[in-house]
PyMOL CGO cylinders between C-alpha atoms (Angstrom):
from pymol import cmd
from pymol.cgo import CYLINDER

trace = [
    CYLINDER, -10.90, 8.18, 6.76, -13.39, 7.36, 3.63, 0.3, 1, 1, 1, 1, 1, 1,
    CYLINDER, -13.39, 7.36, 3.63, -11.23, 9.53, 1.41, 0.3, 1, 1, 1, 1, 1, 1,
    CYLINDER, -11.23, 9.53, 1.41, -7.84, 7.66, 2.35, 0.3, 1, 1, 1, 1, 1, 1,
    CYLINDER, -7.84, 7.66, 2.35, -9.61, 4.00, 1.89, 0.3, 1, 1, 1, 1, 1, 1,
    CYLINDER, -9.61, 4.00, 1.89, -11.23, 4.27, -1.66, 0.3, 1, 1, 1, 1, 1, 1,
    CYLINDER, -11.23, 4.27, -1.66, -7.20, 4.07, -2.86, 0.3, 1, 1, 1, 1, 1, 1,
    CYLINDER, -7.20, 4.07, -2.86, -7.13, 0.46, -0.76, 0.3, 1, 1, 1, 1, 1, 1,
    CYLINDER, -7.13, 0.46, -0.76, -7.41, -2.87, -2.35, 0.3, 1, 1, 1, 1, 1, 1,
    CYLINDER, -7.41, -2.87, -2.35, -9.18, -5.59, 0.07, 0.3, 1, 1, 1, 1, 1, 1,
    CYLINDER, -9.18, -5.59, 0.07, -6.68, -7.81, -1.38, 0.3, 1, 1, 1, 1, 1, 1,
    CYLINDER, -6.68, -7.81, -1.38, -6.88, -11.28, -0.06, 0.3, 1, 1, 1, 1, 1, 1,
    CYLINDER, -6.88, -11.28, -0.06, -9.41, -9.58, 3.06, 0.3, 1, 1, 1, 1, 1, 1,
    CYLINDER, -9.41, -9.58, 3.06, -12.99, -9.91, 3.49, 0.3, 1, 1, 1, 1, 1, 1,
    CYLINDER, -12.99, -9.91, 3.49, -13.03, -5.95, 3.14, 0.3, 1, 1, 1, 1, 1, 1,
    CYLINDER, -13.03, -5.95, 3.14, -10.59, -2.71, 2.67, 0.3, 1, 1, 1, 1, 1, 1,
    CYLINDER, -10.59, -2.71, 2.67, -11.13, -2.11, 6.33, 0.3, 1, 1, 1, 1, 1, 1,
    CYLINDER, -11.13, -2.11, 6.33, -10.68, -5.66, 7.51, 0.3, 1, 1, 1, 1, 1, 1,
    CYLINDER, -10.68, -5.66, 7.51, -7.26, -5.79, 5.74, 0.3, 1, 1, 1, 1, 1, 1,
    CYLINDER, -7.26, -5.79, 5.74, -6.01, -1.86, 6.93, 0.3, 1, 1, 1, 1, 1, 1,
    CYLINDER, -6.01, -1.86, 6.93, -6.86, -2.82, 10.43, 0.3, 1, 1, 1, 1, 1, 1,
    CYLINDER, -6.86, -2.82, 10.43, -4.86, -6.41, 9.85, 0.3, 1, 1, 1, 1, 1, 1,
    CYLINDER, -4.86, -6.41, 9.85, -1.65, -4.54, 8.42, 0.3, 1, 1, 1, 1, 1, 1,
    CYLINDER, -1.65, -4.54, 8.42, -1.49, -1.61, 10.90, 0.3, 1, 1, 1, 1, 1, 1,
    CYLINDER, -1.49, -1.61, 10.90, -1.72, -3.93, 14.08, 0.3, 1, 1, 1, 1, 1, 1,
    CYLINDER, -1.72, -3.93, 14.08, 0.46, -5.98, 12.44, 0.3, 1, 1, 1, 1, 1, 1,
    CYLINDER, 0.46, -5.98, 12.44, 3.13, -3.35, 11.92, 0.3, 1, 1, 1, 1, 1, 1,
    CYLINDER, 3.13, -3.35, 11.92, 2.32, -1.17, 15.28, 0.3, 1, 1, 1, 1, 1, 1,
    CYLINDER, 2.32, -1.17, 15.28, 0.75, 1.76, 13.76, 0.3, 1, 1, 1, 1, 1, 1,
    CYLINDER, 0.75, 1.76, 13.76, -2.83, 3.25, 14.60, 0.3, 1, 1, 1, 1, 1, 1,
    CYLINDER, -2.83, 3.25, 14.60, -5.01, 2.72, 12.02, 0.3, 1, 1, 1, 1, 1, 1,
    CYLINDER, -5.01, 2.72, 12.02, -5.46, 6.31, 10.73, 0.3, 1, 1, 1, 1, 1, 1,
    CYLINDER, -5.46, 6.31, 10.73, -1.97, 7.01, 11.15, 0.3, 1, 1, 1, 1, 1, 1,
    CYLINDER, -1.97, 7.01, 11.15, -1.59, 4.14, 8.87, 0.3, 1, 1, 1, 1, 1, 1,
    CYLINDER, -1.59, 4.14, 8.87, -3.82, 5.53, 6.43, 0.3, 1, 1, 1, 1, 1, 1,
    CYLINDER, -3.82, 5.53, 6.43, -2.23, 8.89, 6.34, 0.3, 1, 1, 1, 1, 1, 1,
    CYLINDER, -2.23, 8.89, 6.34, 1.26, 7.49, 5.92, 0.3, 1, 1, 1, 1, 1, 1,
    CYLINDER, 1.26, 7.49, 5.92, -0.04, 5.54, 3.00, 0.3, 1, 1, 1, 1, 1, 1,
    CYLINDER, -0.04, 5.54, 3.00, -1.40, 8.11, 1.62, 0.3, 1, 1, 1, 1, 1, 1,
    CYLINDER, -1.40, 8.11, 1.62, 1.35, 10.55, 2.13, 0.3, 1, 1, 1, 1, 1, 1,
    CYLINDER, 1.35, 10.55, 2.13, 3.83, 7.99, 0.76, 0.3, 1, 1, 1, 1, 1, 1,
    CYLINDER, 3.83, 7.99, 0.76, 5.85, 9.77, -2.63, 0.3, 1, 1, 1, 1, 1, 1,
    CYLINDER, 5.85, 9.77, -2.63, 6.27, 8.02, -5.28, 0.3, 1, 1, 1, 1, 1, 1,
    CYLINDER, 6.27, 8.02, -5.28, 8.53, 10.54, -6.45, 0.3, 1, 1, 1, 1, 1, 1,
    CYLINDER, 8.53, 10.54, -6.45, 12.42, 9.33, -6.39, 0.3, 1, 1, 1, 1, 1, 1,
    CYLINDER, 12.42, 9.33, -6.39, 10.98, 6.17, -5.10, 0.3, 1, 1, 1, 1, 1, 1,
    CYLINDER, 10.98, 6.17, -5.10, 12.44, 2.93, -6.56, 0.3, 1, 1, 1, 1, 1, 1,
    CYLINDER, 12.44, 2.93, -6.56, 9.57, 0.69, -8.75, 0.3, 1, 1, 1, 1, 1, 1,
    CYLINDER, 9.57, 0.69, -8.75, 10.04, -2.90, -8.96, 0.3, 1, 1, 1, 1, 1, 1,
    CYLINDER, 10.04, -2.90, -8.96, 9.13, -3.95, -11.50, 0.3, 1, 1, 1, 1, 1, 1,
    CYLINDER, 9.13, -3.95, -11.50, 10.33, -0.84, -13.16, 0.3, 1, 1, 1, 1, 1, 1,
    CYLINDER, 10.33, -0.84, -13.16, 7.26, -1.26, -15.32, 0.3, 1, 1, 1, 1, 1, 1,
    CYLINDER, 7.26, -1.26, -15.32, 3.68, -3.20, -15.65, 0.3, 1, 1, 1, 1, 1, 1,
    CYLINDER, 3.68, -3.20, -15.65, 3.42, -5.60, -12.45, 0.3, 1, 1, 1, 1, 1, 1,
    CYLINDER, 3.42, -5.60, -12.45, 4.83, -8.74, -11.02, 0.3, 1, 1, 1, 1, 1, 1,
    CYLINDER, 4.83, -8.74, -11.02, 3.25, -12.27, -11.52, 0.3, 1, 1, 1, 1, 1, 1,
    CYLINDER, 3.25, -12.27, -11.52, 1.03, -11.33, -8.43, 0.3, 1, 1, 1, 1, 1, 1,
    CYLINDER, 1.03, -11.33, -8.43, -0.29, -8.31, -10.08, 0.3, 1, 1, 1, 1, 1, 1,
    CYLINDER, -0.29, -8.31, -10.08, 1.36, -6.23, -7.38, 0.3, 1, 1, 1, 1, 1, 1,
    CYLINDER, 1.36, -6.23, -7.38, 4.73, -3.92, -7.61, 0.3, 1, 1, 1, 1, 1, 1,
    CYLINDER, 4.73, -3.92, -7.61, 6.33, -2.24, -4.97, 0.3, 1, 1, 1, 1, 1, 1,
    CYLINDER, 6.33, -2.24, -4.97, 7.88, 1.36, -4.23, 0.3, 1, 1, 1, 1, 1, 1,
    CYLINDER, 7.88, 1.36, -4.23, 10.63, 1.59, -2.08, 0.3, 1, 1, 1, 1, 1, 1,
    CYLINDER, 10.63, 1.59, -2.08, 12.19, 4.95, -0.95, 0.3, 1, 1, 1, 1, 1, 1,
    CYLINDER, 12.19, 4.95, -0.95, 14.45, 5.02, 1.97, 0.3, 1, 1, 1, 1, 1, 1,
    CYLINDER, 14.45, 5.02, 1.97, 12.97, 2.43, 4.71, 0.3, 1, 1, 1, 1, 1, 1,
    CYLINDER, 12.97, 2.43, 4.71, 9.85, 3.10, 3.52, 0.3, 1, 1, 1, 1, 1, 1,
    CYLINDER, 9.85, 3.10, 3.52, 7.65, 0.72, 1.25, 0.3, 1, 1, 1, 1, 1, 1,
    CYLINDER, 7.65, 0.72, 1.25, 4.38, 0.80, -0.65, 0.3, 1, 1, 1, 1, 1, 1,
    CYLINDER, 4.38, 0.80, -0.65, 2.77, -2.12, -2.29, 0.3, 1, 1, 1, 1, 1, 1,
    CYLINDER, 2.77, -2.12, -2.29, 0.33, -1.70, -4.94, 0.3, 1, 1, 1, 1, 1, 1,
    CYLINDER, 0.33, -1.70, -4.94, -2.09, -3.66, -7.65, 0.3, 1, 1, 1, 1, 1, 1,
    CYLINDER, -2.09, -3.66, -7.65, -3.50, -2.23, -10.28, 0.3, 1, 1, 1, 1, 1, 1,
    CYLINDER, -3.50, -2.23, -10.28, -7.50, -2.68, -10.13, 0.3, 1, 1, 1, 1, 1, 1,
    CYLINDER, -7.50, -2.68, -10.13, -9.88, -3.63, -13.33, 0.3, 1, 1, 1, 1, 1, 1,
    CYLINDER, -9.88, -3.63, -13.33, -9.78, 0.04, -13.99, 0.3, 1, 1, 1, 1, 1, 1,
    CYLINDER, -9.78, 0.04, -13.99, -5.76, 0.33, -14.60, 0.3, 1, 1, 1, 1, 1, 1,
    CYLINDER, -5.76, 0.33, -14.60, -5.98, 2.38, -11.44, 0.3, 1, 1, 1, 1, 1, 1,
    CYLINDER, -5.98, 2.38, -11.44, -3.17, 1.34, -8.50, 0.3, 1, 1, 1, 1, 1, 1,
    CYLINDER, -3.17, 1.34, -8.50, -4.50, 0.71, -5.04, 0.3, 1, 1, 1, 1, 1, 1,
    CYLINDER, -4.50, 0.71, -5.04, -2.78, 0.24, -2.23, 0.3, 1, 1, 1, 1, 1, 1,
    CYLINDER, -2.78, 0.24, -2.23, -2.41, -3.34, -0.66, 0.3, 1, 1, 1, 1, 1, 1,
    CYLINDER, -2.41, -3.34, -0.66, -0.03, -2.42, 2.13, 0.3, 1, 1, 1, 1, 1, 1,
    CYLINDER, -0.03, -2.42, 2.13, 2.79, 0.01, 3.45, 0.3, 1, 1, 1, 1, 1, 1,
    CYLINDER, 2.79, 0.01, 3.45, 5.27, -0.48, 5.85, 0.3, 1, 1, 1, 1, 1, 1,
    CYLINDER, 5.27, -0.48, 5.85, 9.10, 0.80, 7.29, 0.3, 1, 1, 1, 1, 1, 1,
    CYLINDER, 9.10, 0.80, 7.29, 11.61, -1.70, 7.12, 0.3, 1, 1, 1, 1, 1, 1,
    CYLINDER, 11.61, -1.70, 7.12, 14.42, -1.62, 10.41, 0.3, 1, 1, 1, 1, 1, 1,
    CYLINDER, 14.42, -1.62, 10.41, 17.58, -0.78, 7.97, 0.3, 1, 1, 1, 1, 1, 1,
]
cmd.load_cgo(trace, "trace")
């Protein structure tokens, strides 16, 4: 579980796990199945808005299918993760 949150960004949260908790309730998953999908998500032949650098939030999302992954880059230029979800298409 350690290993799948140092890729999280607390975001607007009091802490990584405060904010994974939050978004998988939120969406109906278990936590750590929430992590894993997150995880697991591909980036490859996903779609990147904005193609390049990040919107005005700092964040850009992936979409691929009904799945979605949103990401910020951290001080580092690294992404994190800030949330995923399946959209009902």
């Amino acid at each position: 579980m350690q290993r799948y949150m140092t890729s999280w960004d607390a975001s607007t949260y009091t802490s990584v796990a405060a904010s994974i908790v939050d978004h998988a309730l939120r969406k109906g998953f278990d936590p750590l199945r929430y992590l894993r999908k997150a995880h697991n998500f591909n980036k490859k032949g996903a779609t990147r808005v904005p193609k390049t650098g990040y919107r005005s939030d700092g964040s850009a999302v992936y979409r691929k299918g009904n799945e979605y992954l949103i990401v910020r880059s951290d001080a580092f230029g690294s992404e994190r993760i800030v949330t995923y979800g399946i959209t009902d298409e």
